[in-house]
C-alpha positions in Angstrom: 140.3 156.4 -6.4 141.9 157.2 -3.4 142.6 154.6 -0.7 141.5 156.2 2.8 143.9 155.6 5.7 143.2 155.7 9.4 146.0 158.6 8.9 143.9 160.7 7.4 141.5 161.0 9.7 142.7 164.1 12.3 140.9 162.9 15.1 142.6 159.1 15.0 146.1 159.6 16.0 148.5 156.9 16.6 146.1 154.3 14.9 148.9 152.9 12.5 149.4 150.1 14.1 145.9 149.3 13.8 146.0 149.4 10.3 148.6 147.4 9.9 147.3 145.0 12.0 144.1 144.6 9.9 146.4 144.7 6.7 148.0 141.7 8.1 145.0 139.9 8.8 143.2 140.4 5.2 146.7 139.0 3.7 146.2 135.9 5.9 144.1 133.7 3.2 143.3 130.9 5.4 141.6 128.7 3.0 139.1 127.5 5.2 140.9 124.3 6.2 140.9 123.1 8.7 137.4 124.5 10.2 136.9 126.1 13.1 134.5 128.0 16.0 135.2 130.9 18.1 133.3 131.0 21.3 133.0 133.4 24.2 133.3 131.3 27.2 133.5 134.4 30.0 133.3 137.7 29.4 137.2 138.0 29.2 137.7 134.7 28.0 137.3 132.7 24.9 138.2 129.7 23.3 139.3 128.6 19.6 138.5 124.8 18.5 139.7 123.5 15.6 138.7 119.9 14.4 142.2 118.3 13.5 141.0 114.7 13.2 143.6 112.4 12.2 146.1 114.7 13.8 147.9 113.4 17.4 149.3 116.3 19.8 152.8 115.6 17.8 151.2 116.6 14.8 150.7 120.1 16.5 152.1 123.1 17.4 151.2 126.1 19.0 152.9 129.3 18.7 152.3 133.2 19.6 154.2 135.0 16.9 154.6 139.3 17.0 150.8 139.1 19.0 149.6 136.6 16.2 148.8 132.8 17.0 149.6 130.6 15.2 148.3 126.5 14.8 150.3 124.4 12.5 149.8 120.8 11.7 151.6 118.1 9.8 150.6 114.7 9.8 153.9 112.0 9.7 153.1 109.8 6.4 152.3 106.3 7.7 154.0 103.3 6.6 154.6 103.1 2.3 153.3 99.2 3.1 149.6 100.3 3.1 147.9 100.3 0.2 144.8 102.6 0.0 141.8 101.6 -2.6 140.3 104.6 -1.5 141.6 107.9 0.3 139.4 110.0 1.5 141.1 111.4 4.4 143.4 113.8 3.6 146.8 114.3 5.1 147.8 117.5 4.9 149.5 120.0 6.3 147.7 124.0 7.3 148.6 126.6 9.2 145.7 128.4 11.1 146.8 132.1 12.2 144.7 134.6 14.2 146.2 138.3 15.0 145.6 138.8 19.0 144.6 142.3 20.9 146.6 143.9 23.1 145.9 142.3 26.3 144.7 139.0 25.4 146.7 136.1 26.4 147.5 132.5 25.6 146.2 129.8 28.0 146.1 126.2 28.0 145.7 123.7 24.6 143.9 120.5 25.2 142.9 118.0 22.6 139.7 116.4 23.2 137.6 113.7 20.5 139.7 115.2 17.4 139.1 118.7 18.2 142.1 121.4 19.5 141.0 123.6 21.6 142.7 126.9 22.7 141.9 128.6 25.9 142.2 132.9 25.7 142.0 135.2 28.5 141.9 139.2 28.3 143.3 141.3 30.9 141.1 144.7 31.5 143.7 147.3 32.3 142.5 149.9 35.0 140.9 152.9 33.6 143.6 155.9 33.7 142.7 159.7 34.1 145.0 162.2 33.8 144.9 165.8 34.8 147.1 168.2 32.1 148.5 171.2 33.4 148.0 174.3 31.3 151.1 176.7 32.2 151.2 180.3 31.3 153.5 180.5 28.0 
């Protein structure tokens, strides 16, 4: 079977980068850890929570990576005095990553009751129309 690329449709040029885009983001395999919600706060804003309990603001950092954002966390392991009789908690590192439009910026982080949140704003660029000339050949 052939694989169908945006390419090959006529009528979609210069949607490469698209497709690599969404190439990019099926090879991301976040495993689901840790979870989060995606909510439209405006309609050209939104913000990503993540619940990172256990994690301080240390623990965290926030990057914006060839228009990709990217959350990574690693919790410091605690003194080797303490001895668990049961660990339930993990402590583990992740790496959250989500691919960003064109236009859509990065705001403000806060951490608030164990959740991350991550403020996003997208900029509406002004509708362009342009006249061709035809000349005579």
């Amino acid at each position: 079977m052939t694989k169908l690329t945006l390419g090959s449709y006529p009528h979609m040029l210069g949607f490469e980068q698209l497709e690599r885009l969404l190439e990019r983001t099926a090879k991301s395999g976040n495993e689901g850890y840790p979870p989060f919600n995606i909510e439209q706060t405006s309609d050209c804003s939104y913000r990503i929570t993540l619940a990172v309990a256990g994690f301080g603001e240390s623990d965290l950092s926030i990057t914006v990576e060839d228009r990709q954002l990217v959350i990574r966390g690693r919790q410091r392991e605690g003194s080797s005095e303490r001895v668990f009789l049961h660990r339930g908690i993990a402590s583990r590192q992740f790496q959250r990553s989500f691919v960003l439009a064109d236009g859509v910026e990065v705001g403000e982080a806060l951490m608030e009751n164990g959740l991350l949140h991550v403020d996003l704003s997208l900029s509406r660029p002004d509708t362009v129309v342009q006249t061709i000339n035809i000349r005579k050949g």
